[in-house]
C-alpha positions in Angstrom: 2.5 -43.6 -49.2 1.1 -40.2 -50.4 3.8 -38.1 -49.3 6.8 -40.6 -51.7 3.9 -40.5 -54.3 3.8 -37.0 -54.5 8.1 -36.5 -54.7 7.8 -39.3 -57.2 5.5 -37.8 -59.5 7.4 -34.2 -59.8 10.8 -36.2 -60.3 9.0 -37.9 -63.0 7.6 -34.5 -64.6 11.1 -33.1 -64.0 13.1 -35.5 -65.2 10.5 -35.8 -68.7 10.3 -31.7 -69.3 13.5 -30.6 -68.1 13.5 -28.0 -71.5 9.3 -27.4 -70.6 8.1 -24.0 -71.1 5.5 -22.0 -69.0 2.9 -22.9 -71.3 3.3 -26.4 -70.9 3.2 -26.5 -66.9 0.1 -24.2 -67.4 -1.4 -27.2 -69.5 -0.5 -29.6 -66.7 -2.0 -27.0 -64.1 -5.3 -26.6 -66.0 -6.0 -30.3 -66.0 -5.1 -31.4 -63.0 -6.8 -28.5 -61.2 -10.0 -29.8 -63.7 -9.3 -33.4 -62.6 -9.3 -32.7 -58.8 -12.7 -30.3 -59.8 -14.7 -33.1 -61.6 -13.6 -35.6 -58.8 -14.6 -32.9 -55.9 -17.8 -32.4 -57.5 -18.6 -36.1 -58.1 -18.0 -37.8 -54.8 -16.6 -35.2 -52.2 -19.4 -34.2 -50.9 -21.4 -37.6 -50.6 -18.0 -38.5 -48.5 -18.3 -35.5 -46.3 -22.2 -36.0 -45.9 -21.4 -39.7 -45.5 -18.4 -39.3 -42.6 -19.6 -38.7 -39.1 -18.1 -39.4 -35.5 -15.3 -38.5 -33.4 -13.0 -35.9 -34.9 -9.9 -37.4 -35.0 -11.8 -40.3 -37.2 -13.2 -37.5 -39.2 -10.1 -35.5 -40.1 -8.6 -39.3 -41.1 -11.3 -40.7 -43.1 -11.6 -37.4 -45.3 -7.4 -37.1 -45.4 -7.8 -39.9 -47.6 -9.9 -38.8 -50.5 -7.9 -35.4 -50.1 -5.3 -36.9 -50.8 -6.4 -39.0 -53.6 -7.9 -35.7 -55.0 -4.4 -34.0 -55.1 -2.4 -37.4 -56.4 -4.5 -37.7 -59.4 -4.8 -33.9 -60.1 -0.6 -34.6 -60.1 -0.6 -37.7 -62.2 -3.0 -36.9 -64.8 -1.7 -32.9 -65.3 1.5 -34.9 -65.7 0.1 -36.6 -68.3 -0.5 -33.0 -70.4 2.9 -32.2 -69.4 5.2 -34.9 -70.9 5.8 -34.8 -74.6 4.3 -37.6 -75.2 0.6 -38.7 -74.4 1.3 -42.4 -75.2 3.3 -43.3 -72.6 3.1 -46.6 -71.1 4.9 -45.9 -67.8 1.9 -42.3 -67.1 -1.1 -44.4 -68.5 0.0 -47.3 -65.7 0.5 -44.6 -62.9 -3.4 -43.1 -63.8 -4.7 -46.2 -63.4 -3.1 -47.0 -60.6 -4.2 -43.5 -59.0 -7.3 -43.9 -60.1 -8.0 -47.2 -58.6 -6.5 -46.1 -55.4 -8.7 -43.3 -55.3 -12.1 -45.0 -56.3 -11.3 -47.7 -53.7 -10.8 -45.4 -51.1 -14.0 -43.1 -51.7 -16.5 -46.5 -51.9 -14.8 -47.4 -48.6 -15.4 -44.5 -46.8 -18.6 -44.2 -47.8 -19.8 -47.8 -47.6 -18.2 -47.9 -44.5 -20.0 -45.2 -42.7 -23.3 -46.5 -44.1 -22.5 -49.8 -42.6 -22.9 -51.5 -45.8 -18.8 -52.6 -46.4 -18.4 -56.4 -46.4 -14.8 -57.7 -46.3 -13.2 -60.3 -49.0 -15.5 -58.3 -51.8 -14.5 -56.8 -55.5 -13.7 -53.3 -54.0 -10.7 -54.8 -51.7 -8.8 -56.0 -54.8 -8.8 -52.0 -55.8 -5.5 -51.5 -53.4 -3.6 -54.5 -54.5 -4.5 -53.5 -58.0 -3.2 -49.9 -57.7 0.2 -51.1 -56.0 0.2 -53.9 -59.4 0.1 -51.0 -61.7 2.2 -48.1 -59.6 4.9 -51.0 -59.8 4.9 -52.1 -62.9 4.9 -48.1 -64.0 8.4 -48.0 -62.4 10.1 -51.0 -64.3 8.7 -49.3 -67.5 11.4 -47.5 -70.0 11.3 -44.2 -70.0 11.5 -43.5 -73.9 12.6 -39.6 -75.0 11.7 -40.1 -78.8 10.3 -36.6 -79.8 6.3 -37.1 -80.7 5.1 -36.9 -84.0 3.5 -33.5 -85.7 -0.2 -35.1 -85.3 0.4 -36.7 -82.0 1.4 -33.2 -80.6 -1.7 -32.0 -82.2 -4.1 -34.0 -80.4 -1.8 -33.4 -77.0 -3.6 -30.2 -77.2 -7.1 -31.6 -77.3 -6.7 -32.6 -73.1 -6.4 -29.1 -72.3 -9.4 -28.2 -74.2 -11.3 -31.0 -72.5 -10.6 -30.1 -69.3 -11.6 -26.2 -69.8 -14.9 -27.7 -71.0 -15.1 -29.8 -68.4 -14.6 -26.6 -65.6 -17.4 -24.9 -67.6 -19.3 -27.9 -67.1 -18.8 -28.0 -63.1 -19.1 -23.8 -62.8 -22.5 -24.3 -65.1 -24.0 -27.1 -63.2 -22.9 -25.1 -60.2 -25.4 -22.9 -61.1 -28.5 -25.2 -61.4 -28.0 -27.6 -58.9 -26.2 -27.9 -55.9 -22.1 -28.7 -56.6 -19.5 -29.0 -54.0 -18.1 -25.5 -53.2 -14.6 -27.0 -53.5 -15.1 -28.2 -56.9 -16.2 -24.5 -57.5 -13.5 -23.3 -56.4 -11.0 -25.3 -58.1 -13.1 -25.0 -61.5 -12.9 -21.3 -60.9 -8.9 -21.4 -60.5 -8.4 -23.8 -63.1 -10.3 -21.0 -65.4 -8.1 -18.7 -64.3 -5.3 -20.6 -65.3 -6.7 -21.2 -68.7 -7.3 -17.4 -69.4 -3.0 -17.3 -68.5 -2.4 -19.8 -71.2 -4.2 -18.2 -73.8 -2.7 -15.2 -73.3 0.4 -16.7 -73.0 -0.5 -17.9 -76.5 -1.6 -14.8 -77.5 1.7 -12.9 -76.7 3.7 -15.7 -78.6 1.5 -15.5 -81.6 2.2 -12.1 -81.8 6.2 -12.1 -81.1 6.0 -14.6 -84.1 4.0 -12.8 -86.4 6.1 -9.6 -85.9 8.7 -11.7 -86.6 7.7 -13.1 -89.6 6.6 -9.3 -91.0 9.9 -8.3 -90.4 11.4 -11.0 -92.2 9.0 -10.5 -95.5 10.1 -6.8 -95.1 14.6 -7.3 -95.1 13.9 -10.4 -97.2 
């Protein structure tokens, strides 16, 4: 499943930003690199603490939330990519990541703690997610161009998600956080710091612009 998820998602992104600059995949970068951070440093390492036995059973239990990890750091970095924020067909395809992904982490971990009971709330997580990746697909995929103010607050997911790395790097350094999640809050930073100077250069190119303008007009 992960694998077509994965070709699906950049077909998708294609297909919606076929005219996208680099700052808008940097956008999508940030936040799904902060997404995959927050996620790393909420439950990764209580699944890795939480997984023991043979090796083959290890590498497959923890190839799940891995995976889950790098579908929603795809679907919701998509979601700062696209024009559009309000999209029905992305907001079904988060949820439906999202539930995948929370099924599949209280699994593993109720699982090696012996506590998982079949015929419970969590096993209605995977139909759930299949419900909503489906009905995402029979969705129309509108191209109206978004308004001035919704393109405004487009910008305020990137800005969330570089407060967020902050947040992971700072608590990183008080208590102990997943070295994974520091590590992708660290490259997500990085990534940040090559929008805004990617912003930077562009202010400027249009500024000189415009003072050469005031000066033939």
């Amino acid at each position: 499943m992960y694998p077509a998820l994965y070709v699906a998602m950049m077909l998708l992104m294609r297909s919606r930003m076929r005219n996208a600059g680099t700052a808008h995949w940097l956008d999508g970068g940030v936040v799904g690199l902060t997404v995959a951070s927050v996620a790393a440093a909420l439950a990764f390492s209580t699944v890795v603490a939480t997984t023991h036995g043979e090796l083959m059973a290890e590498a497959v239990n923890l190839a799940y939330p891995i995976a889950d990890l790098i579908l929603l750091a795809l679907v919701i970095g998509g979601l700062a990519i696209i024009p559009s924020w309000r999209n029905l067909r992305w907001l079904l395809l988060v949820l439906g990541c999202t539930a995948t992904a929370v099924g599949d982490i209280i699994y593993l971990v109720q699982s090696s703690a012996g506590s998982y009971s079949p015929g419970t709330v969590l096993d209605a997580t995977w139909p759930a997610a299949i419900f909503f990746v489906s009905l995402a697909v029979w969705q129309r995929d509108g191209r109206s161009r978004p308004s001035r103010s919704e393109a405004r607050s487009h910008l305020l997911l990137p800005v969330a998600a570089g407060l967020c790395c902050l947040g992971v790097l700072f608590g990183g350094s008080l208590w102990h956080v997943d070295r994974l999640a520091i590590v992708l809050a660290t490259v997500a930073m990085l990534v940040a710091g090559m929008r805004s100077t990617l912003s930077l250069a562009e202010l400027h190119v249009v500024t000189e612009s415009h003072r050469h303008q005031a000066l033939t007009d």
